[in-house]
Phi, psi and omega in degrees: 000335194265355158311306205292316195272330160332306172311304193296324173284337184289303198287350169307303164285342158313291174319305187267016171244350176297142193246305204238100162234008171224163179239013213253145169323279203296028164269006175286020204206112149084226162288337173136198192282192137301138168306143178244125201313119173236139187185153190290317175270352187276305200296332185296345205241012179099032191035072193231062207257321202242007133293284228301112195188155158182186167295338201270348190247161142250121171269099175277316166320315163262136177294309191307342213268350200269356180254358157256034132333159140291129147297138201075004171260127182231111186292137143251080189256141177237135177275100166261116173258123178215142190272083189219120211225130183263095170278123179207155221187088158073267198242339179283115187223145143298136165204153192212166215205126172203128171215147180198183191257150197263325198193183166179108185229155151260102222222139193198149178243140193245008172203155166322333199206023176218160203210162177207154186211169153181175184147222184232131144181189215279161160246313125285159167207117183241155163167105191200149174218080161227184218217171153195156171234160197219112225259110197259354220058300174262357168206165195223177195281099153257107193252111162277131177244161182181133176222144194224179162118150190203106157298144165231149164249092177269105198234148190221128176224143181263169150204141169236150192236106192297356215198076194242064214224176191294308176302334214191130188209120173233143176200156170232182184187171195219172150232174182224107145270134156267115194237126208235121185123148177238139157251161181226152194223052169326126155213140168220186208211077189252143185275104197270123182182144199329307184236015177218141161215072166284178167153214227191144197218109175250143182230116181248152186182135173250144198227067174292120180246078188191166183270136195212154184240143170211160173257148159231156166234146157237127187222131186217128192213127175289132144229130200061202173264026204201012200203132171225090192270136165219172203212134187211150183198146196208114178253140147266087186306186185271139178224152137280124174263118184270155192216173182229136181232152208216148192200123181224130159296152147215151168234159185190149184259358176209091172300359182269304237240081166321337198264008164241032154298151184231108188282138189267333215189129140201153183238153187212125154225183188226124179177188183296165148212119210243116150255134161357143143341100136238153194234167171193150203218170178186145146260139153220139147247133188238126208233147180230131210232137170314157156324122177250086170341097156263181183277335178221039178189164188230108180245132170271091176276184190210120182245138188226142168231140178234148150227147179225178183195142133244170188236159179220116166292155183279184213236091158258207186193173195216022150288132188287315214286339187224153206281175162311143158311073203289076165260202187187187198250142172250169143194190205198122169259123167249156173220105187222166185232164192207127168222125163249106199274021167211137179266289193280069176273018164266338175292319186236070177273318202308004199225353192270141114002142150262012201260318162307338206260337193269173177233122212226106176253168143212180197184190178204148175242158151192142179236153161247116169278166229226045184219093180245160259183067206039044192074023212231109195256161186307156163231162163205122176211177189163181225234158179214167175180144186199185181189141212250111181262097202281178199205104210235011156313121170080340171110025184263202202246000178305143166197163187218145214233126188237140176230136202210107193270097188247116216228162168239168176203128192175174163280340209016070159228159208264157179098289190278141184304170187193157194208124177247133177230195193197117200227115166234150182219085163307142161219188174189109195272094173270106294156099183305174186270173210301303184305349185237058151324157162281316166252129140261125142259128191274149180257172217193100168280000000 
């Protein structure tokens, strides 16, 4: 136990001191870009998150998901999330390279029919750098942008299940977050020249402190032997977040070296940041397809398909001092197949492949982000794939899991940046074996 909470302080301040988790412009808007549900099994399947449930996962997107644990199984999910995205503008290109841990959660049933999780991850995320110079004759001009900075979530969430039987499971659930963090927005000015490299640093931040709720449901219904549905769906109301936004000058006759700025000016205020309605819905059906007869083994597959859909509202604020948000409302269509060529592998690991044993997914996206672009708003869609590794010593429930995104992101329009990526996400669920819990309770005769 004092590993696991060790890990757990580490991965904390990791989260909150971590800076550059997006490389993209348009985290220059607002708080930055939004956390987008990102997980290793989630993202392979079409970002297809909030039907998609069992014992063996934690889904921290739906709350209601947290009372069909197992009992006596105590869940550990971890996150890597990585990056490698190809920028380009007319003749002009790019390429930027990012990985950080993505989430870290716990998860557990603390009754027959109530479940509880918690733990970290992003809310906002800002983080893009670029420059341009501009030639004056014996000296020239460098205007630099830069943006940094990270919302965290710290969330402890319930569920309870009004509806609990082998065939048929209803539940609902909530989280409680705590949203932690600042983002910055830099642009400066250096004068480049022989003997100066003065020039002029304005800097803006926003500094989010607040409580913030989002709900959830989870629905599963067996029919028959051979068909299993299930249904999840999650609102986040429009809530006020308090913030603080701050804005500071500086001047230097040597702009490499902060410790000789000279503050011109700085202001702070306090108020909101109000964010938009969001809802989301999903189905997965899951079909358990007969035996399939080998010459020295029998396999029960299983094929599952999902679709989800969300709507997501943009983001304002009711500071007098800074100008509107020009945002908008997104939404995001998934699609994924999920085939597991064996259901019972602790009954037949002796006879099975390995090959037998994995869970092999894929999917599609499209997303409409909540960003434009000379009226023209972002898109991001792409094709996923993955595969599910059970971890199958002692008989726990660990498995570890590659999500792998080959994706565009843009205005598609000509003239305008556009970002070709490759997106991979490792995860790792962990789960003590049956006979070893983490919490135990002991009797005393």
């Amino acid at each position: 136990m004092r590993n696991f909470f060790n890990l757990f302080i580490l991965t904390l301040a990791f989260g909150a001191q971590s800076q550059t988790m997006t490389t993209h412009p348009i985290s220059y808007y607002g708080i930055g870009e939004m956390g987008q549900q990102s997980h290793s099994i989630y993202d392979a399947i079409g970002r297809s998150y909030v039907s998609y449930f069992d014992s063996s996962q934690l889904n921290i997107y739906n709350p209601s998901t947290y009372s069909n644990l197992t009992t006596g199984n105590t869940l550990l999910s971890v996150g890597i999330n990585a990056r490698a995205s190809q920028y380009s503008q007319n003749a002009a290109k790019s390429n930027q390279i990012f990985a950080l841990a993505d989430h870290f959660a716990l998860g557990f049933k603390m009754k027959k029919r109530m479940g509880l999780a918690f733990g970290l991850k992003p809310y906002a995320k800002r983080g893009y750098a670029f420059s341009e110079t501009i030639y004056t004759g014996l000296d020239s001009l460098q205007y630099n942008y830069s943006g940094r900075g990270t919302v965290s979530n710290f969330f402890l969430g319930f569920s309870f299940a009004l509806l609990q039987s082998k065939n048929s499971y209803l539940a609902l659930g909530a989280n409680a977050n705590y949203l932690f963090g600042s983002v910055y927005n830099d642009r400066s000015s250096i004068l480049i020249s022989n003997t100066s490299y003065s020039g002029g640093l304005s800097s803006a931040s926003f500094l989010v402190k607040a409580i913030h709720l989002d709900f959830g449901f989870s629905y599963k219904q067996q029919i028959g032997r051979h068909y299993q549905m299930s249904l999840g769906g999650t609102i986040d109301p429009s809530q006020k977040l308090n913030a603080t936004y701050a804005n500071a000058f500086y001047t230097s006759n040597n702009m490499s070296d902060p410790t000789q700025y000279d503050t011109l000016s700085t202001t702070s205020y306090k108020g909101h940041i109000i964010s938009g309605l969001t809802y989301s819905f999903g189905m997965s059906n899951r079909f358990f397809i007969d035996a399939w007869k080998r010459k020295a083994r029998t396999l029960h597959p299983n094929l599952m398909l999902n679709l989800s859909y969300s709507f997501k509202s943009g983001f304002t604020h009711d500071f007098d001092s800074i100008a509107s948000w020009n945002g908008g409302n997104g939404q995001h269509f998934g699609i994924g197949i999920q085939f597991s060529p064996e259901t019972k592998i602790y009954e037949n690991i002796a006879s099975l492949k390995a090959f037998d044993k994995l869970s092999y997914r894929i999917g599609a996206y499209r997303d409409q982000l909540p960003y434009f672009k000379d009226q023209v708003q972002y898109i991001d869609k792409g094709l996923t794939f993955g595969v599910g590794i059970p971890v199958l010593a002692q008989q726990s429930l660990s498995t570890l899991n590659l999500g792998i995104s080959l994706g565009q992101r843009g205005t598609f329009s000509a003239g305008h940046l556009m970002e070709s990526y490759v997106g991979i996400n490792f995860g790792v669920i962990l789960s003590p074996a049956r006979f070893e819990p983490w919490f135990r309770k002991r009797k005393l005769d």
